[in-house]
DRENMARVEX-806177 format. One record per residue (C-alpha): residue number from 1; x, y, z. Coordinates in steps of 0.02 Angstrom, whole numbers, plus 50000, padded with zeros to 5 digits. Last residue first. Layout:
@nr = NUM&c1 = X&c2 = Y&c3 = Z
...
! end
This chain:
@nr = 281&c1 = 48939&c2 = 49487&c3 = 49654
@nr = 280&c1 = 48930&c2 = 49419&c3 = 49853
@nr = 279&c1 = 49053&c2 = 49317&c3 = 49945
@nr = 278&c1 = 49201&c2 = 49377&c3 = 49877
@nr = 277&c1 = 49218&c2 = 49537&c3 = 49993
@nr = 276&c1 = 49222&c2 = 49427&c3 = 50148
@nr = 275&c1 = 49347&c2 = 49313&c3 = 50095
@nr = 274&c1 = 49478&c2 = 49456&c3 = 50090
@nr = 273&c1 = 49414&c2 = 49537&c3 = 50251
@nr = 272&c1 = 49440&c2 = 49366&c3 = 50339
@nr = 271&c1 = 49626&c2 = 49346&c3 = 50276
@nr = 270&c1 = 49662&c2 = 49535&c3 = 50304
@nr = 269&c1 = 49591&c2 = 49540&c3 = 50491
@nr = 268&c1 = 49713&c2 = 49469&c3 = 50583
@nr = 267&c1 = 49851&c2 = 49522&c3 = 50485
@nr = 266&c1 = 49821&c2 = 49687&c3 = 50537
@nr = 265&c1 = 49979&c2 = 49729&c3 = 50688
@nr = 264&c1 = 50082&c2 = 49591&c3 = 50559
@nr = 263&c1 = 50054&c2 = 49705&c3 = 50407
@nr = 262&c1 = 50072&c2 = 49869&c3 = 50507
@nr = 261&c1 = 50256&c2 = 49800&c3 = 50571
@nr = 260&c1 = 50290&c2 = 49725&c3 = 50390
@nr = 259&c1 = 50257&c2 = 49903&c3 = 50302
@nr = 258&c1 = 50363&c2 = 50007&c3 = 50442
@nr = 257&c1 = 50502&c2 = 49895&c3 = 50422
@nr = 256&c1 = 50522&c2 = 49939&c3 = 50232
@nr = 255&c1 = 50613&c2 = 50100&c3 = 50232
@nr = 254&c1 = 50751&c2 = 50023&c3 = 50335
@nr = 253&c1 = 50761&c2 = 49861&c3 = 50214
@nr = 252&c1 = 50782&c2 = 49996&c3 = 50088
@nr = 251&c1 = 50928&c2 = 50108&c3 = 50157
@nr = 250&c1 = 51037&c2 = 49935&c3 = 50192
@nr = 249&c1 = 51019&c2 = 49904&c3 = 50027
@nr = 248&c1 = 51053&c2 = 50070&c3 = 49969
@nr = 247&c1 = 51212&c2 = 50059&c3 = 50072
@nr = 246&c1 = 51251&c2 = 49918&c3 = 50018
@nr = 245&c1 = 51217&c2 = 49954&c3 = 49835
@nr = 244&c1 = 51340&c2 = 50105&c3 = 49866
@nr = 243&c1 = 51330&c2 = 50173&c3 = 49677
@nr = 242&c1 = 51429&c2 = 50292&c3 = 49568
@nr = 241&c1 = 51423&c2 = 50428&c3 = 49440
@nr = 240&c1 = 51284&c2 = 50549&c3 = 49500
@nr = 239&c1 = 51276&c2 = 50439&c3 = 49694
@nr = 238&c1 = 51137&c2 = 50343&c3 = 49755
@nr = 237&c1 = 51101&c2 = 50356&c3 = 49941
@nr = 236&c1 = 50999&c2 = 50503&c3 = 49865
@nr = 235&c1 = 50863&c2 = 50363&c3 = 49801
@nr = 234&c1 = 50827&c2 = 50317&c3 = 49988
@nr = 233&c1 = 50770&c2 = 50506&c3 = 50009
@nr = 232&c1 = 50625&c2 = 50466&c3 = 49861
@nr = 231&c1 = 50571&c2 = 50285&c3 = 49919
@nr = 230&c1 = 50560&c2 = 50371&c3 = 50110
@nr = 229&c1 = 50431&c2 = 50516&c3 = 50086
@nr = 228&c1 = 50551&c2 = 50700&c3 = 50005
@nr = 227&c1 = 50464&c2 = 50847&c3 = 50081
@nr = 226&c1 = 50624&c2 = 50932&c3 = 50167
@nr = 225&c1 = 50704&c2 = 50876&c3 = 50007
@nr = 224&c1 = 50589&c2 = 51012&c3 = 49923
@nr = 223&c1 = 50580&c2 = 50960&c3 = 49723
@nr = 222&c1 = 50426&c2 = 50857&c3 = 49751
@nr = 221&c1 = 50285&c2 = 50819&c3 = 49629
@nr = 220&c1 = 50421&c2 = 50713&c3 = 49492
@nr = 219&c1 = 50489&c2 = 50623&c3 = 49623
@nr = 218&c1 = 50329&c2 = 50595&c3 = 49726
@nr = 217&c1 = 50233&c2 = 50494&c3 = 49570
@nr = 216&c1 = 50356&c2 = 50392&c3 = 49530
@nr = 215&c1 = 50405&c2 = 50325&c3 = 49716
@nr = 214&c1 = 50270&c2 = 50242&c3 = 49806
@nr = 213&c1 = 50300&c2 = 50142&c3 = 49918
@nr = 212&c1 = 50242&c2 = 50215&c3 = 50065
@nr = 211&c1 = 50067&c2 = 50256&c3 = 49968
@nr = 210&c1 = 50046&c2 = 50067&c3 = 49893
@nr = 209&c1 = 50089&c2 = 49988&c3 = 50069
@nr = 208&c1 = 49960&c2 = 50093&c3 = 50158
@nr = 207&c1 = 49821&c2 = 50073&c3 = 50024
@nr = 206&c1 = 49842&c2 = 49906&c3 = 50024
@nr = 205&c1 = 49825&c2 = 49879&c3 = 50229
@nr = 204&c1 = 49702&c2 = 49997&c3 = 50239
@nr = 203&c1 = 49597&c2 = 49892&c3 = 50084
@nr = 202&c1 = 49615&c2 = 49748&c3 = 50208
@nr = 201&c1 = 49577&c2 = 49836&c3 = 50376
@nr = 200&c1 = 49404&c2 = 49903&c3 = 50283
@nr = 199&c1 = 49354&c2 = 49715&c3 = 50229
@nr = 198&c1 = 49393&c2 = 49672&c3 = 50431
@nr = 197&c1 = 49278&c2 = 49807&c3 = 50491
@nr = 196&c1 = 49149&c2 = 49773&c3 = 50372
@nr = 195&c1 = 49029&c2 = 49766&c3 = 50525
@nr = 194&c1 = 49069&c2 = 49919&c3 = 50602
@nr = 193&c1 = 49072&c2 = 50003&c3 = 50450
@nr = 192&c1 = 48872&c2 = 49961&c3 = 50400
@nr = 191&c1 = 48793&c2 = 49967&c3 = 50562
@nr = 190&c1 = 48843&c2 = 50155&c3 = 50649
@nr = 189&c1 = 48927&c2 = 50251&c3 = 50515
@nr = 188&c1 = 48831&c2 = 50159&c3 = 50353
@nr = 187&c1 = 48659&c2 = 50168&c3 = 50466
@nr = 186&c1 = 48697&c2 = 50351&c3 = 50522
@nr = 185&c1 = 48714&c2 = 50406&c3 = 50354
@nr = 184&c1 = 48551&c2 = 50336&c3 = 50300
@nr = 183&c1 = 48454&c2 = 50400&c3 = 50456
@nr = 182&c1 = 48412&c2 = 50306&c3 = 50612
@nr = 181&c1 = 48230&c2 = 50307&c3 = 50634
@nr = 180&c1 = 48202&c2 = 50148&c3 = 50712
@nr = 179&c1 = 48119&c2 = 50084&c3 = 50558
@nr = 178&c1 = 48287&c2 = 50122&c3 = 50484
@nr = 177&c1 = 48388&c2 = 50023&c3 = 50590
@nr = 176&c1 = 48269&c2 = 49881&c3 = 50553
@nr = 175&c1 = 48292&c2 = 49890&c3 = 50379
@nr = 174&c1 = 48467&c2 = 49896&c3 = 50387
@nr = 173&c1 = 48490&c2 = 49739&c3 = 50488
@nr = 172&c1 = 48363&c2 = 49655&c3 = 50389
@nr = 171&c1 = 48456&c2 = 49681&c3 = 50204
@nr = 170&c1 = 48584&c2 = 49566&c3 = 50284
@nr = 169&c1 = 48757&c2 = 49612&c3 = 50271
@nr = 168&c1 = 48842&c2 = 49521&c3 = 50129
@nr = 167&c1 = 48808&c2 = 49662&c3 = 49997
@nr = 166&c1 = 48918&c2 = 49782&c3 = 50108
@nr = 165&c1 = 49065&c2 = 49688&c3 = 50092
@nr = 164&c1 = 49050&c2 = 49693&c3 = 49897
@nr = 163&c1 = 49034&c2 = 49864&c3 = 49896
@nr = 162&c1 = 49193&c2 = 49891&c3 = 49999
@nr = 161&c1 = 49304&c2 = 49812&c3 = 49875
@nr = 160&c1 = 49245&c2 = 49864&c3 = 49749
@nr = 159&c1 = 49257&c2 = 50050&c3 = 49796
@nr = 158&c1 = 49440&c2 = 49992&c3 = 49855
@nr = 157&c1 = 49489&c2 = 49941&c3 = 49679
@nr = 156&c1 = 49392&c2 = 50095&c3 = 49597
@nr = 155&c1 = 49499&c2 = 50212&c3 = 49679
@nr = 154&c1 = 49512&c2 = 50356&c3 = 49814
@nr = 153&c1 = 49611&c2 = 50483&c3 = 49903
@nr = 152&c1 = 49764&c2 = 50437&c3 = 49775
@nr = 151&c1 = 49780&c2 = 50596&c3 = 49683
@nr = 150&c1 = 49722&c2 = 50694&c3 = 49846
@nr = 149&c1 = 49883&c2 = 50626&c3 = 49955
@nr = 148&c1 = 50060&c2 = 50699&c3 = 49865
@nr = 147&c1 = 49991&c2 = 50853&c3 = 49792
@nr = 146&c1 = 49925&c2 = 50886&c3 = 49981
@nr = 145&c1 = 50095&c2 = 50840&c3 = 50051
@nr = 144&c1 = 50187&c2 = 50960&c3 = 49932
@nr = 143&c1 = 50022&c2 = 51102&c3 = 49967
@nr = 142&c1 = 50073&c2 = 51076&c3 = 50177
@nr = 141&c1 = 50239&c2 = 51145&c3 = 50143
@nr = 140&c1 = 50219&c2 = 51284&c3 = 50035
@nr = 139&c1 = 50190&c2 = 51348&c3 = 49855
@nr = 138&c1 = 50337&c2 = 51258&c3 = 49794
@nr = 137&c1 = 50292&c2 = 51098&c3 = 49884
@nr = 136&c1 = 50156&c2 = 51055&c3 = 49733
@nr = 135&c1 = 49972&c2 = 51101&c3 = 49765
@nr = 134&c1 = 49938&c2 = 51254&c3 = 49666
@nr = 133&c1 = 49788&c2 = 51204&c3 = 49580
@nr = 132&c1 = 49849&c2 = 51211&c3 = 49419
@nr = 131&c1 = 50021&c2 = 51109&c3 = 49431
@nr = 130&c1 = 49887&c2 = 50962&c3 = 49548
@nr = 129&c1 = 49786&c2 = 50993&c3 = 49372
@nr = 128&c1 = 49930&c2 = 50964&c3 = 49272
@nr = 127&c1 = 50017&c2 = 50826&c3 = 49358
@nr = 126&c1 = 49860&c2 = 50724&c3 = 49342
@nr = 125&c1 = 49845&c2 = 50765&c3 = 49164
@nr = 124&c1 = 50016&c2 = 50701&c3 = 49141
@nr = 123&c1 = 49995&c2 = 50555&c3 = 49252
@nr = 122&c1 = 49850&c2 = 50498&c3 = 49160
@nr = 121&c1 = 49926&c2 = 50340&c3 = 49076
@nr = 120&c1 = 50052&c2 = 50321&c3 = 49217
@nr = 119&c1 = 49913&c2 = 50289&c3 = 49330
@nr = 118&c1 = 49881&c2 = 50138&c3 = 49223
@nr = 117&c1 = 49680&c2 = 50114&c3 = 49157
@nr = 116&c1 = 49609&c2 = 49956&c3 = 49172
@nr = 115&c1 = 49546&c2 = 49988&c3 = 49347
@nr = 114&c1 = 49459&c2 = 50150&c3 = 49282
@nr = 113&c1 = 49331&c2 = 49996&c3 = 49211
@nr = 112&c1 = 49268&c2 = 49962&c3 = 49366
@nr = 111&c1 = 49214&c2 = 50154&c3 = 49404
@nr = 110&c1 = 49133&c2 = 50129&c3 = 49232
@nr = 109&c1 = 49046&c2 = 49977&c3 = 49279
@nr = 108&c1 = 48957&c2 = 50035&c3 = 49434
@nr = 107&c1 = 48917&c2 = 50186&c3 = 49345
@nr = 106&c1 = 48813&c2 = 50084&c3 = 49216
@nr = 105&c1 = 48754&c2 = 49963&c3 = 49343
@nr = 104&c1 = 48668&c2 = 50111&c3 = 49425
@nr = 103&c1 = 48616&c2 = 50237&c3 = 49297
@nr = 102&c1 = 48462&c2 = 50250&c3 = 49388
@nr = 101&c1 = 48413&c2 = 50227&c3 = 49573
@nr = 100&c1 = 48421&c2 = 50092&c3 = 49686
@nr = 99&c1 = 48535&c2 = 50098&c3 = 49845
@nr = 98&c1 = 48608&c2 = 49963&c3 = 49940
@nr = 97&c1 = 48780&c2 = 49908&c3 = 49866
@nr = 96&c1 = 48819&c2 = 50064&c3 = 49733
@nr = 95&c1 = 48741&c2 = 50172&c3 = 49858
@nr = 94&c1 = 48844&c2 = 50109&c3 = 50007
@nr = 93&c1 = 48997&c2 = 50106&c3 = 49888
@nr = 92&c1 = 49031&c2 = 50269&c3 = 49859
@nr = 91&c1 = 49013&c2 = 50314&c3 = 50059
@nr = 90&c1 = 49136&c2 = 50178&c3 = 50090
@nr = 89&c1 = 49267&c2 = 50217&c3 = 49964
@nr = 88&c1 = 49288&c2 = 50403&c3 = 50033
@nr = 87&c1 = 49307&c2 = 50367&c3 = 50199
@nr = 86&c1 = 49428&c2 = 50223&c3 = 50191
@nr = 85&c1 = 49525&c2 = 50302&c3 = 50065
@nr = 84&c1 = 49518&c2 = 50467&c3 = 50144
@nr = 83&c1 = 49611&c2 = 50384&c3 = 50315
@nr = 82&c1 = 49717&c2 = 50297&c3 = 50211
@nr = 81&c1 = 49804&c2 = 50416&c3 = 50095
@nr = 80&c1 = 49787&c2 = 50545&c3 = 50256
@nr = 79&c1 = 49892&c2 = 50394&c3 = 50357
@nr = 78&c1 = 50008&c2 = 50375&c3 = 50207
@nr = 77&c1 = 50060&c2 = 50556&c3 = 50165
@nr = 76&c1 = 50077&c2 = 50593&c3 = 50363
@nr = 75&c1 = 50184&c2 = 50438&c3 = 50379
@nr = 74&c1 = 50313&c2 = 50462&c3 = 50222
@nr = 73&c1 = 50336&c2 = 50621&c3 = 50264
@nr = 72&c1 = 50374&c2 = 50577&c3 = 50474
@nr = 71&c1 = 50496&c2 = 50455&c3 = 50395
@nr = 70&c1 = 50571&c2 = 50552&c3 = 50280
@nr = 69&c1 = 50623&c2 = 50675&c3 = 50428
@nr = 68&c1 = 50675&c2 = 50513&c3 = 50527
@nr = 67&c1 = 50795&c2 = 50460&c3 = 50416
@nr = 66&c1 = 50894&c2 = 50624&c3 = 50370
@nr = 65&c1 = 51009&c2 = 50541&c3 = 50246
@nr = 64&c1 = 51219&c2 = 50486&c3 = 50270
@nr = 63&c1 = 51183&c2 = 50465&c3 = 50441
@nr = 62&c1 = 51037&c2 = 50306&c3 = 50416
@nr = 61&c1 = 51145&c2 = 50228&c3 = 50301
@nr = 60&c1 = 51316&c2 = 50225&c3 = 50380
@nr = 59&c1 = 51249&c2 = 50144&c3 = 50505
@nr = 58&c1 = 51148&c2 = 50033&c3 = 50408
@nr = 57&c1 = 51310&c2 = 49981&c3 = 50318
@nr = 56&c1 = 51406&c2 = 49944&c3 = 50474
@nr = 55&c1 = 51287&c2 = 49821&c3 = 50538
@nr = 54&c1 = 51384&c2 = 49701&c3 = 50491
@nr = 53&c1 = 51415&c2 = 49511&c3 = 50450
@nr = 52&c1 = 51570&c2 = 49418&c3 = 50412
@nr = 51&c1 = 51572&c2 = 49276&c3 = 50301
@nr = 50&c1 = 51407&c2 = 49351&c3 = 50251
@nr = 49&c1 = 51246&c2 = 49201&c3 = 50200
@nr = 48&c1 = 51174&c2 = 49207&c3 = 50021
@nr = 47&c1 = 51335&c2 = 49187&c3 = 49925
@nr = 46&c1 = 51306&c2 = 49202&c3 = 49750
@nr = 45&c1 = 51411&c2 = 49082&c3 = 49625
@nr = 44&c1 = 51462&c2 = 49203&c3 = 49537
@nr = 43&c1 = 51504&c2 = 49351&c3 = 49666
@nr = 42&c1 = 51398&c2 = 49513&c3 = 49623
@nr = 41&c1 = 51413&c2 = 49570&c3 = 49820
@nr = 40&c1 = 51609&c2 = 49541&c3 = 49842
@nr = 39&c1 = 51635&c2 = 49543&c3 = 50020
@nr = 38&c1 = 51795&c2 = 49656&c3 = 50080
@nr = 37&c1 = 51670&c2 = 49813&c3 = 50094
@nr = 36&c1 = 51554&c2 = 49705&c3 = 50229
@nr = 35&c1 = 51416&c2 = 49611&c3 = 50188
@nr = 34&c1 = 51244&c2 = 49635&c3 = 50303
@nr = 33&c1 = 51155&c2 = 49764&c3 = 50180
@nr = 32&c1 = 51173&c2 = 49637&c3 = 50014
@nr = 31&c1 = 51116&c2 = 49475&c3 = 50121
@nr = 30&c1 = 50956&c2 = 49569&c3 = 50170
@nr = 29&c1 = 50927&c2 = 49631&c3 = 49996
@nr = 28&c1 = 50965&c2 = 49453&c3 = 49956
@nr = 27&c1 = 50841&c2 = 49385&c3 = 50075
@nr = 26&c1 = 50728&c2 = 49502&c3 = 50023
@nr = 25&c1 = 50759&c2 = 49463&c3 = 49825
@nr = 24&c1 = 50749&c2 = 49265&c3 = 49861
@nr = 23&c1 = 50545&c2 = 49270&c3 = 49989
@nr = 22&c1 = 50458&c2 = 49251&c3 = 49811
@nr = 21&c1 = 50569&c2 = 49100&c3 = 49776
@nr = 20&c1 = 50564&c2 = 49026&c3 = 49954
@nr = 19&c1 = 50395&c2 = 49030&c3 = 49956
@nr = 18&c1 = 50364&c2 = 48958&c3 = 49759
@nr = 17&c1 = 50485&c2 = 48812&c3 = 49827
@nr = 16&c1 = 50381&c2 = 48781&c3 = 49990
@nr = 15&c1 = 50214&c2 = 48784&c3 = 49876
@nr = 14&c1 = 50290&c2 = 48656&c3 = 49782
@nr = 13&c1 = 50352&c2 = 48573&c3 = 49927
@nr = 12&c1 = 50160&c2 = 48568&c3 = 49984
@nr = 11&c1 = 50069&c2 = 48503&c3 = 49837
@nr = 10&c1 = 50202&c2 = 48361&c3 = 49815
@nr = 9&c1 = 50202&c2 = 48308&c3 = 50003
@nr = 8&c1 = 50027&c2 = 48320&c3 = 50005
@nr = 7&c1 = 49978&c2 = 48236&c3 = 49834
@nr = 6&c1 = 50103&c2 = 48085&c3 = 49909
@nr = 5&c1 = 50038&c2 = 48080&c3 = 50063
@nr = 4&c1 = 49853&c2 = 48054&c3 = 49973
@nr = 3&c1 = 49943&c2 = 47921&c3 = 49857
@nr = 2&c1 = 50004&c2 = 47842&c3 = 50000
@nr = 1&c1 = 49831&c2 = 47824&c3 = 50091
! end
């Protein structure tokens, strides 16, 4: 019985420890926006709690850069990102899950293998063809948000992911849908979503948290500040020669509250979605 409280105890301050050092840089991000100009931020020793907390540097923050403009960006490029995402991963994966045809383990593995690949690796080709087909913010407003949303409509991790929550729905269900005469596109809308739900909550929830944090890929696309998403505008609260990192501190834990508030809304799901795409290979 000791040894058992023992293994706990040990399993579960380790696990307390790993917390608490994955959980440091936000706290210190936090600690960095709260401490006023007379607090030295790069003290040795580092203080984690303000002598004298503010709110002074968020303030300043959120007038110094046009907030709720980069907000609005950073929304309409993430929902879109999402919405196709969803859409798009789905219908490759119902064939890839139910269908038989030819070439199908061989496609199956070559969409698996793009997951080896960087984005960075491609990004010049990328750049490119978005340069090509006119869909940077030079030719217009809606073309920056386009160049910003059709590079990421899709990927192999969410294919994946989908396909293996569609191999645990019983073959039945879909057989019997089809006896009724639904059609194939009306069993994946009708039977086949519906009951993924949770799997499709998960790969919104990583899809939304890669697109509003993205930051490469919209600095070198955008040149129109009108366009600039959050992780670009924050980078103007850095000056040519000098640097505010209270400000920019401040500035990030702002960008982020948008990523924990649609985390906690679809928490719910994310632990059952994630088990549900294991079950099956």
């Amino acid at each position: 019985m000791m040894r058992k409280f023992i293994k706990g105890l040990s399993v579960h301050g380790f696990l307390i420890l790993m917390s608490f050092l994955s959980l440091f840089p936000f706290l210190w991000l936090i600690s960095t926006a709260l401490k006023g100009i007379d607090e030295n931020i790069f003290q040795y020793p580092p203080v984690i709690f303000p002598a004298h907390p503010t709110f002074d540097n968020f303030i300043s923050a959120w007038k110094q850069i046009p907030f709720l403009l980069y907000f609005f960006n950073s929304f309409v490029v993430a929902f879109f990102t999402v919405v196709l995402n969803l859409i798009l991963s789905s219908l490759a994966a119902y064939p890839l899950a139910r269908m038989e045809f030819k070439g199908k383990k061989l496609i199956f593995s070559l969409v698996l293998a793009t997951i080896m690949i960087p984005f960075q690796a491609i990004m010049l080709p990328v750049y490119l063809i978005v340069l090509k087909l006119h869909l940077v913010d030079s030719y217009g407003s809606i073309y920056g948000y386009l160049g910003l949303i059709l590079p990421f409509a899709v990927n192999a991790f969410g294919i994946f992911l989908m396909r293996q929550a569609f191999l645990t729905i019983p073959k039945e269900m879909e057989e019997a849908a089809f006896i009724d005469g639904c059609s194939i596109f009306n069993i994946w809308r009708k039977i086949m979503l519906p009951m993924t739900a949770p799997t499709l909550a998960v790969l919104a929830i990583f899809t939304f948290i890669g697109s509003w944090g993205e930051f490469l890929w919209p600095s070198i696309v955008l040149t129109n500040k009108a366009l600039y998403t959050l992780p670009v505008g924050v980078n103007d609260l850095q000056g040519m020669f000098s640097a505010n990192w209270r400000l920019i501190a401040a500035g990030s834990i702002i960008s982020i509250i948008p990523i924990i508030i649609f985390f906690i809304t679809m928490q719910k799901y994310f632990v059952s979605g994630s088990n549900e795409g294991a079950v099956k290979g």
